[in-house]
C-alpha positions as CSV (number, residue, x, y, z in Angstrom):
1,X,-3.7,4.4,-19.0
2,X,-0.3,3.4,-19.6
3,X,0.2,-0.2,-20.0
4,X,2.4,-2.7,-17.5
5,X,4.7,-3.7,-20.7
6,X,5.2,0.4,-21.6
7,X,5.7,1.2,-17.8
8,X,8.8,-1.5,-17.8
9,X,9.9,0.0,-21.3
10,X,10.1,3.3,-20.1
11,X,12.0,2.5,-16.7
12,X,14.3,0.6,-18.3
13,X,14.7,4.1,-20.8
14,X,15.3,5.9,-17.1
15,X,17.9,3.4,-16.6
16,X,19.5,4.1,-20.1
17,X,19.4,8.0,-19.7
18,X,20.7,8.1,-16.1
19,X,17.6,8.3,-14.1
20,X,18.7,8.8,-10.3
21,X,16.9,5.9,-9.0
22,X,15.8,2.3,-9.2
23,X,13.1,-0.5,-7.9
24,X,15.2,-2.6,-5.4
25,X,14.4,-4.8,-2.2
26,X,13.7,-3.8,1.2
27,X,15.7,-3.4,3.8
28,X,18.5,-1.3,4.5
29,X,19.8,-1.3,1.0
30,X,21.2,1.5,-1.5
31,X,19.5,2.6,-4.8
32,X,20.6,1.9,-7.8
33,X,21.1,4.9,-10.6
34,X,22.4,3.6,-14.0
35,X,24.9,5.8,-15.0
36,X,28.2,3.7,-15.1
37,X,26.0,1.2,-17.1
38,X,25.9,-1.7,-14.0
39,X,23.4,0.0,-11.9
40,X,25.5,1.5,-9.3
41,X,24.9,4.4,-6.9
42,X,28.1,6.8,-7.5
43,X,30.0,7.1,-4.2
44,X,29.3,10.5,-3.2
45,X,26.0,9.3,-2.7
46,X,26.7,5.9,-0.6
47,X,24.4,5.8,2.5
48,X,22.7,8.6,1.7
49,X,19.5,7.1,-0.2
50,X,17.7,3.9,0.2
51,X,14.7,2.2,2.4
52,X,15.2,1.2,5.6
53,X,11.4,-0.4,6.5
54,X,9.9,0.6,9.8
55,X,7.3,-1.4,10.2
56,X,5.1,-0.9,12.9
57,X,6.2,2.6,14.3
58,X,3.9,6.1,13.8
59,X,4.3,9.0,12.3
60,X,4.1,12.4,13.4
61,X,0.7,13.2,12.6
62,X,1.3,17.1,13.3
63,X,3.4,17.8,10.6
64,X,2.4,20.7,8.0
65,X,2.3,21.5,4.4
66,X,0.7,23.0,1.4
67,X,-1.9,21.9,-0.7
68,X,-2.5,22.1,-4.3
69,X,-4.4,25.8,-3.8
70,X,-1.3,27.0,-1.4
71,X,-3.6,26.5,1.7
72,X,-1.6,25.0,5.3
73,X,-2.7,21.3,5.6
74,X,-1.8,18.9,8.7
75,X,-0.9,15.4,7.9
76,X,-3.5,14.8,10.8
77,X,-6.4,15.9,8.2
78,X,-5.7,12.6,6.6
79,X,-4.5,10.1,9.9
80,X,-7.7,10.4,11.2
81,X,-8.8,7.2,12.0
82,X,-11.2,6.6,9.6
83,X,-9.1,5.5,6.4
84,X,-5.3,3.9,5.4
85,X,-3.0,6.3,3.5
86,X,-0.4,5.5,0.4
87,X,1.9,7.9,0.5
88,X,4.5,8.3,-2.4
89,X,7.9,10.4,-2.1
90,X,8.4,12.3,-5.7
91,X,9.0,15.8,-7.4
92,X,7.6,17.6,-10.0
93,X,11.1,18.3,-11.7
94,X,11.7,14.6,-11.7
95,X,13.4,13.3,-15.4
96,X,11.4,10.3,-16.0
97,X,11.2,8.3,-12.4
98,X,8.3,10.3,-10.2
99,X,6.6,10.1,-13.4
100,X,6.6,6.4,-13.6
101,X,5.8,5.9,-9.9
102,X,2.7,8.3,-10.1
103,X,1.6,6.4,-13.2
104,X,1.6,3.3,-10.9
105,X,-0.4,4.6,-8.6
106,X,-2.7,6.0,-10.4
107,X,-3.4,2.6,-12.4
108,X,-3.6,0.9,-8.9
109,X,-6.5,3.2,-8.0
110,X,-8.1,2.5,-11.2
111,X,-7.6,-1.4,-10.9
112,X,-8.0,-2.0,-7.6
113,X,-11.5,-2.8,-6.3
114,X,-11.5,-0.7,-3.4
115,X,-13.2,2.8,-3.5
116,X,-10.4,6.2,-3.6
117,X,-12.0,8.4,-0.8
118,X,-14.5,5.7,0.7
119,X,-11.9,3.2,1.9
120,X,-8.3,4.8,1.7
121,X,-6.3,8.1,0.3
122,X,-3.3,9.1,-1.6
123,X,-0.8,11.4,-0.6
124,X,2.1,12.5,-3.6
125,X,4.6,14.1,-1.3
126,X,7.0,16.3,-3.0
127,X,10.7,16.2,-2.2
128,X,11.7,19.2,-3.7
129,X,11.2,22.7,-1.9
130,X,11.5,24.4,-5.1
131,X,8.3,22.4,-6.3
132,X,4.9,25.0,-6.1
133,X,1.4,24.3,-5.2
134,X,0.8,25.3,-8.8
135,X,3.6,23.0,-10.1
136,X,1.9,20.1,-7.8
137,X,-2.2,20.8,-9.2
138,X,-0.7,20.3,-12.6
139,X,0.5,17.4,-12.1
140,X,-2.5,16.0,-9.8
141,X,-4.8,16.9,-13.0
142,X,-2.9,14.9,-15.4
143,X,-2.6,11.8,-13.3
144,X,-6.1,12.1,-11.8
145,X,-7.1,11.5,-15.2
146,X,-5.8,7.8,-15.3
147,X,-7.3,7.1,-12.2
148,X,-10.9,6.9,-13.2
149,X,-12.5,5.7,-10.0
150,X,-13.9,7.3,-6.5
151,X,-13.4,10.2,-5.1
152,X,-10.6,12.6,-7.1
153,X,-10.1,14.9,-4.2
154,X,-8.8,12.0,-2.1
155,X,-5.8,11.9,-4.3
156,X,-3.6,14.5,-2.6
157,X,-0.9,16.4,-4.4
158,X,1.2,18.4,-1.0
159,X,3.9,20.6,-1.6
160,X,6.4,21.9,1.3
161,X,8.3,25.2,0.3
162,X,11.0,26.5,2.3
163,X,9.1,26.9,5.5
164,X,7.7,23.1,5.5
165,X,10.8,21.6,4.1
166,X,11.3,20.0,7.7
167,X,8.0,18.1,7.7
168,X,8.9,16.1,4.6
169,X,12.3,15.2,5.6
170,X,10.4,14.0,9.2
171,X,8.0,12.0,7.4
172,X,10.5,10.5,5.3
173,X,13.1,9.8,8.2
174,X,9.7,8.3,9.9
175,X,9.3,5.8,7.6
176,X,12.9,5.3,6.7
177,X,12.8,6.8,3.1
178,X,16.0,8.3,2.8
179,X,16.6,10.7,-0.8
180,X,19.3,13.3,-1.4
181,X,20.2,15.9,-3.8
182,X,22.6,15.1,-6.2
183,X,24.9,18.8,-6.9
184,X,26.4,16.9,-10.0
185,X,23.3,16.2,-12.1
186,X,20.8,18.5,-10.5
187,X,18.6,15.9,-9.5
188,X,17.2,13.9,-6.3
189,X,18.4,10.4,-5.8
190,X,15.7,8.3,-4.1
191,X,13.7,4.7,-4.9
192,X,10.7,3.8,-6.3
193,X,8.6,2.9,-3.4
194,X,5.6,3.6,-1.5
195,X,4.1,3.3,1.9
196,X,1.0,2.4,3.3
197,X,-0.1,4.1,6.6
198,X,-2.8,2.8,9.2
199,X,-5.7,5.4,9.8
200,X,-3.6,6.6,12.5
201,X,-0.4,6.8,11.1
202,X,1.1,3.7,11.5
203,X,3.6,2.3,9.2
204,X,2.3,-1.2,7.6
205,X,3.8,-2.0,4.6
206,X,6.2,-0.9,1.4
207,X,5.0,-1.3,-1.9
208,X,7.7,-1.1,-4.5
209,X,8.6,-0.7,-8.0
210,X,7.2,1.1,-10.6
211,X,4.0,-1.6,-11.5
212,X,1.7,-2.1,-8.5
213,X,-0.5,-5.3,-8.8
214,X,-3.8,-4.5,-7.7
215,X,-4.5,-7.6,-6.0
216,X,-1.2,-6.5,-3.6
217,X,-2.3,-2.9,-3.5
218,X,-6.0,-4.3,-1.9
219,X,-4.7,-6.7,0.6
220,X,-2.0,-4.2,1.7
221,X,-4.8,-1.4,2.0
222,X,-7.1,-4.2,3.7
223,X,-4.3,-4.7,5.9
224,X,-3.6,-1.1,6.9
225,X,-7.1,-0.2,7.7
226,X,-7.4,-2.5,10.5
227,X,-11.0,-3.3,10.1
228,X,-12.2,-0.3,8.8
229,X,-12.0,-1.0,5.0
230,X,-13.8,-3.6,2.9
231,X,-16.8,-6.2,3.8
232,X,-16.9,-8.9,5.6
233,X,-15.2,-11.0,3.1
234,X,-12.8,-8.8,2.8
235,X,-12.1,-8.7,5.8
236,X,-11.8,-12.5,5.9
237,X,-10.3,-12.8,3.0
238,X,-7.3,-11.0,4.6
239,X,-7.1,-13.4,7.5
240,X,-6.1,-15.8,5.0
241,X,-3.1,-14.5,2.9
242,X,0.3,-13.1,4.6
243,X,3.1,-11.2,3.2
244,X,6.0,-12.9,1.2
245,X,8.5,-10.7,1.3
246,X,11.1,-12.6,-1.4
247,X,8.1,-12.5,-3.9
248,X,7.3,-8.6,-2.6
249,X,3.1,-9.9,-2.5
250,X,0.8,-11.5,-0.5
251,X,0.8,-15.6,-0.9
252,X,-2.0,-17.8,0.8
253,X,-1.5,-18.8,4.2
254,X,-1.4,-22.2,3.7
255,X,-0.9,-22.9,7.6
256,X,-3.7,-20.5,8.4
257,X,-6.2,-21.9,5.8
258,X,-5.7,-25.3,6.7
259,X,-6.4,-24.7,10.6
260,X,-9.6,-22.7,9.2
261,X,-10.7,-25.8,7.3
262,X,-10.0,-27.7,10.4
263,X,-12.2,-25.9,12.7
264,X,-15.0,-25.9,9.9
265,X,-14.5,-29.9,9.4
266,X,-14.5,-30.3,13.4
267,X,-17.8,-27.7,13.6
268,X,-19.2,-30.1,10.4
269,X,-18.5,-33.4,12.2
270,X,-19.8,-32.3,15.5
271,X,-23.4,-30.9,14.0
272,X,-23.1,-34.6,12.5
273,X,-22.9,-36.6,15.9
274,X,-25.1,-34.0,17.8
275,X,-27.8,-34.8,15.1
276,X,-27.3,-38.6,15.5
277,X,-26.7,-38.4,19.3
278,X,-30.4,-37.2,19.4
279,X,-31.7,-39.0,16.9
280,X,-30.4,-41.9,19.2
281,X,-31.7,-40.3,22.6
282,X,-35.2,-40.1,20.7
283,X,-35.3,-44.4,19.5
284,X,-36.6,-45.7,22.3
285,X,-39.4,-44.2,22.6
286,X,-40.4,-43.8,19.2
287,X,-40.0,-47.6,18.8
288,X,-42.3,-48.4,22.0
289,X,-44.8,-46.1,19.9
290,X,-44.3,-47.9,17.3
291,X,-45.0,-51.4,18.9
292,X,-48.8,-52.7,18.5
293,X,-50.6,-52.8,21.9
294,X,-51.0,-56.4,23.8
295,X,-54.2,-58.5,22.6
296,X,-56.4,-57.8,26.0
């Protein structure tokens, strides 16, 4: 598994070499690529690449691709209301970036407590038209192999080919993840960045970057499924932690915790005076009880 400190050695390498993309805030915002040494996005690209968050709005669910065995799959087959999705945009052909995103992933899977399969899938998207189913289950195998926990086949590898080269570009202008090919270098501009989907195709958060921390990667997930993923603590445990998005991670909700140990203090004292309230109501008559009968 590739280490947090090598993953920031090798994306700042990307940097170095000209990698077409880099990790950046949300928003409407444009990508940094390297090249001119200050990290700016040459001008025949301005406007065309960034992240433009959507939260909140669906996806088409009826959009089609390949799998890694070249079979027609609907994006449905995996919105169907029983588990979140991550989805992340990449290509096969990619110099170093895709490579460092999957690697990400992957690690999150491995880290995160939360079962691959049981509780949520992964969808690696590719870009790139040119990229093949066989091109795509090559790549799944190595990365698979970092990701050491639940089910493997929930970690999709989808390809598009010239006859779904529409669906991806709908499912990226659906969650506002806009890329480009770059005729000068030969390459794709696009961030680092994925997106978590509601069971039904709903767009709930962006995780970015090219180091996922698992604790994020849970809560978002937690959030996404709506109550279908985790335990009961989980679930609770979601209730009380909202998203910061300066810091890009979840903080505790200080305002939300404290009404929580409000009601619990105000449930606490009240069992307290119902106890002595009855304990009260009871006196009297255990102290006539108690009194020695009258000398006849």
């Amino acid at each position: 598994m590739i280490t947090r400190a090598l993953l920031t050695l090798l994306f700042g390498a990307a940097l170095a070499v000209g990698a077409q993309a880099q990790v950046t805030l949300p928003g409407d915002f444009q990508p940094l690529d390297g090249q001119d040494g200050q990290g700016a996005l040459p001008n025949r690209l301005t406007g065309a690449v960034g992240i433009t968050e959507f939260l909140g709005d669906q996806v088409p669910t009826d959009l089609t691709f390949l799998d890694e065995e070249g079979q027609e799959v609907s994006l449905a087959t995996l919105l169907d209301g029983e588990r979140p999705l991550m989805v992340a945009f990449v290509y096969h052909n990619c110099p170093m970036l895709c490579s460092l995103v999957l690697d990400a992933t992957a690690n999150a899977v491995a880290e995160t407590d939360l079962t691959l399969g049981e509780d949520y899938e992964v969808l690696a998207v590719s870009i790139d038209p040119r990229d093949t189913p066989a091109r795509a289950d090559s790549a799944k195998a190595r990365f698979v192999n970092l990701a050491a926990f639940g089910d493997l086949d929930a970690f999709h590898f989808w390809t598009v080919g010239e006859e779904h080269e529409a669906s991806v570009q709908a499912l990226a202008d659906a969650v506002g993840f806009r890329y480009a090919w770059d005729a000068r270098t030969g390459e794709y501009a696009h961030n680092a960045a994925n997106v978590l989907l509601s069971p039904t195709g709903t767009v709930t958060r962006y995780l970015y970057g090219i180091d996922f921390d698992p604790k994020t990667v849970k809560l978002g997930l937690l959030e996404a499924s709506e109550g279908t993923v985790g335990n009961a603590l989980d679930r609770f445990l979601i209730t009380c932690y909202e998203y910061d998005e300066d810091a890009q991670s979840y903080s505790l909700a200080v305002l939300t915790v404290t009404k929580i140990g409000g009601g619990l203090l105000l449930l606490v004292f009240g069992g307290l005076l119902v106890y002595f309230w009855r304990r009260e109501a009871k006196s009297p008559d255990a102290w006539a009880d108690a009194r020695p009968a009258p000398t006849p």
